[in-house]
N, CA, C and O of each residue as an XYZ file, in Angstrom:
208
protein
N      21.383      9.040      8.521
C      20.546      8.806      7.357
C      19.197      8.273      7.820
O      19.044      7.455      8.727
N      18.284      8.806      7.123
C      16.669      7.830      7.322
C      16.012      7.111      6.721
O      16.111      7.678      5.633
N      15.384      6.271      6.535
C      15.013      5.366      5.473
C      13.761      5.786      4.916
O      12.674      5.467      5.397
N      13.956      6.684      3.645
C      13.517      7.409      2.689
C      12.959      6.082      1.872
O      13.614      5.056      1.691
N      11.511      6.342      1.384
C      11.469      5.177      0.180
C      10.488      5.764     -0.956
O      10.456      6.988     -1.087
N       9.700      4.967     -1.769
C       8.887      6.095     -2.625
C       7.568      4.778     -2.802
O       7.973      3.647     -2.534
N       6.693      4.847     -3.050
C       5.838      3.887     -3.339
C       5.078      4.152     -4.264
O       4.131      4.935     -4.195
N       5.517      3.346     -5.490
C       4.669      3.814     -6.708
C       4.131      2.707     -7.371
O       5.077      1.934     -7.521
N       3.264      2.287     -7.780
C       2.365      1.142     -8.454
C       1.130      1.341     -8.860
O       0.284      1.968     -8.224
N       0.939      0.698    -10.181
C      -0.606      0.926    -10.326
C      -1.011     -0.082     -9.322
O      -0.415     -1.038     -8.826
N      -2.616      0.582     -9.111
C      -3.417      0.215     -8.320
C      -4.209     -1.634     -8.455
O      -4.380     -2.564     -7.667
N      -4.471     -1.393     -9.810
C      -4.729     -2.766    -10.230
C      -3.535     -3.717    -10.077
O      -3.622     -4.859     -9.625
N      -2.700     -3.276    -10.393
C      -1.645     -4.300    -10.103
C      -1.386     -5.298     -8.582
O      -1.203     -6.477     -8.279
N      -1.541     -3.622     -7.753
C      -1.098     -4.380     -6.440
C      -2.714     -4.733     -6.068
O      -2.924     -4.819     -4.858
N      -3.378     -4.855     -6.572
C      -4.794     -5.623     -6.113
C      -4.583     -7.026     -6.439
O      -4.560     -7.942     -5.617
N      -4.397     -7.153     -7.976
C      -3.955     -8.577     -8.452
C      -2.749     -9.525     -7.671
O      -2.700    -10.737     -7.464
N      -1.923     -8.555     -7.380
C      -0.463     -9.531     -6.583
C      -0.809     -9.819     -5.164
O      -0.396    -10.765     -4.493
N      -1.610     -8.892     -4.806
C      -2.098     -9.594     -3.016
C      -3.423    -10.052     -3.189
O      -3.882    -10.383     -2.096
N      -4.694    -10.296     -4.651
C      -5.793    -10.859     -4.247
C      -6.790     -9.722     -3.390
O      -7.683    -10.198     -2.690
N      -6.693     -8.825     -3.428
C      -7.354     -7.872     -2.856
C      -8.505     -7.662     -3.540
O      -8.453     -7.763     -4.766
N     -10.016     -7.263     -2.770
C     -11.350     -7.056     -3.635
C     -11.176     -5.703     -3.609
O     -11.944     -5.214     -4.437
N     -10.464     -4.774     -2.994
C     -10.891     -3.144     -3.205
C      -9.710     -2.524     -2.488
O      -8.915     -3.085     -1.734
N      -9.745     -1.452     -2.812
C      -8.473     -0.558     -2.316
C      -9.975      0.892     -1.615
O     -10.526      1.627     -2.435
N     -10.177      0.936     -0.713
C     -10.897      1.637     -0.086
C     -10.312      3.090     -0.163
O     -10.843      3.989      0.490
N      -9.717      3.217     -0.596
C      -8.992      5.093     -0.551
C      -8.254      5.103     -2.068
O      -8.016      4.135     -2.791
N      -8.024      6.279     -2.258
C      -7.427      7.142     -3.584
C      -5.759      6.834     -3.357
O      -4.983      7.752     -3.094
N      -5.393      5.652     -3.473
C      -4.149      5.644     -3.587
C      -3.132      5.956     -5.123
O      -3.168      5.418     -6.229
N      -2.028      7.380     -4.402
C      -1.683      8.082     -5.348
C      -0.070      7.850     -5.096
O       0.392      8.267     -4.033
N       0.685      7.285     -5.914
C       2.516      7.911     -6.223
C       2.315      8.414     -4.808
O       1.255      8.895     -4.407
N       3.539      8.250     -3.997
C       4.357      8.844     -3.164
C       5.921      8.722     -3.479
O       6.470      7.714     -3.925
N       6.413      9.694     -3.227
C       8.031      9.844     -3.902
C       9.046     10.374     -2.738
O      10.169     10.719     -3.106
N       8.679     10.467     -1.222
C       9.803     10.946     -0.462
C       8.787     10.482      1.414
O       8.528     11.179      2.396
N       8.526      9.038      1.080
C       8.225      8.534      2.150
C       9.142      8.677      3.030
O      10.243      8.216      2.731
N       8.940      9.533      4.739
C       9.706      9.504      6.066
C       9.252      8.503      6.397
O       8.332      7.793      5.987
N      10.199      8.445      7.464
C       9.858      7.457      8.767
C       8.606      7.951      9.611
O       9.165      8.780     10.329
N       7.419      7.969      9.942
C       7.009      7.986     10.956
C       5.777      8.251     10.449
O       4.742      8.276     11.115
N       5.891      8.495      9.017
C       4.492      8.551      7.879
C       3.678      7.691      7.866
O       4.209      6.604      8.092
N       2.041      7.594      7.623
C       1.451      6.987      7.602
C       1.534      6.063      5.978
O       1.581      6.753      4.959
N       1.545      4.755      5.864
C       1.556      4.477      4.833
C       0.506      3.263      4.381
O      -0.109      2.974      5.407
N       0.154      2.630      3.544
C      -0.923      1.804      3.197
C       0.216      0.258      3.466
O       1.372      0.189      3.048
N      -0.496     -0.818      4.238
C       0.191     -2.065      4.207
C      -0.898     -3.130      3.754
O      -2.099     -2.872      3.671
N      -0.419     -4.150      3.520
C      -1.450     -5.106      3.094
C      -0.912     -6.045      4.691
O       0.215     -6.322      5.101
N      -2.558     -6.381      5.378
C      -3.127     -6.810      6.133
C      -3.835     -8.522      5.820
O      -4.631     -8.936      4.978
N      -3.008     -9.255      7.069
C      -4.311    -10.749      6.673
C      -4.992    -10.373      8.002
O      -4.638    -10.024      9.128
N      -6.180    -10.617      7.313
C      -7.891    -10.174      8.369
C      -8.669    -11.797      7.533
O      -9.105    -12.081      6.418
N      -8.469    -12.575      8.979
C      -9.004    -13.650      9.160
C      -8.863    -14.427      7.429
O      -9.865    -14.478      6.716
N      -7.911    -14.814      7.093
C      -7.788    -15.358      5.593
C      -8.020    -15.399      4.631
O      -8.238    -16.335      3.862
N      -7.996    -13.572      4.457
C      -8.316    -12.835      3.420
C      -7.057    -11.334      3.756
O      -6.688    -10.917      4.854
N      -6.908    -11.144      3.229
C      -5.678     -9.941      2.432
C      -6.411     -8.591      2.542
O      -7.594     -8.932      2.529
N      -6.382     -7.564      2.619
C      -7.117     -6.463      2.854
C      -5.437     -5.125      2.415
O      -4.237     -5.400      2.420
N      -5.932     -4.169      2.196
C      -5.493     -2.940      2.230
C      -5.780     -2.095      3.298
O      -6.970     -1.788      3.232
N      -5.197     -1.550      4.309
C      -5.254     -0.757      5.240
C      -3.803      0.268      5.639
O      -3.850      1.068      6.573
C-alpha cells in the first residue's frame, strides 16, 4: 500500500490557521496525492510561517 492522501482547503482558511501574508501560487484541490509528489508545506523562515 502507499500513502495516498488528498489536500483540500480553502485558501483563506489555511492562511488564517498558519498566519500566513500570501500563498504565492494558484493553490487548487488535489484528490490522489503519491508519494514522491511535490506538495505545498508550511515553512518557519526566521519567525514567520511562509507557504512553500
Amino acid at each position: 500500500m502507499c500513502g495516498r492522501f488528498t489536500l483540500v482547503t480553502d485558501p483563506e482558511k489555511l492562511m488564517s490557521r498558519f498566519h500566513l501574508q500570501e500563498i504565492p501560487f494558484d493553490l487548487k484541490p488535489r484528490y490522489n496525492i503519491a508519494p514522491g509528489q511535490q506538495i505545498p508545506a508550511i515553512l518557519a523562515d526566521g519567525g514567520r510561517r511562509r507557504i512553500g
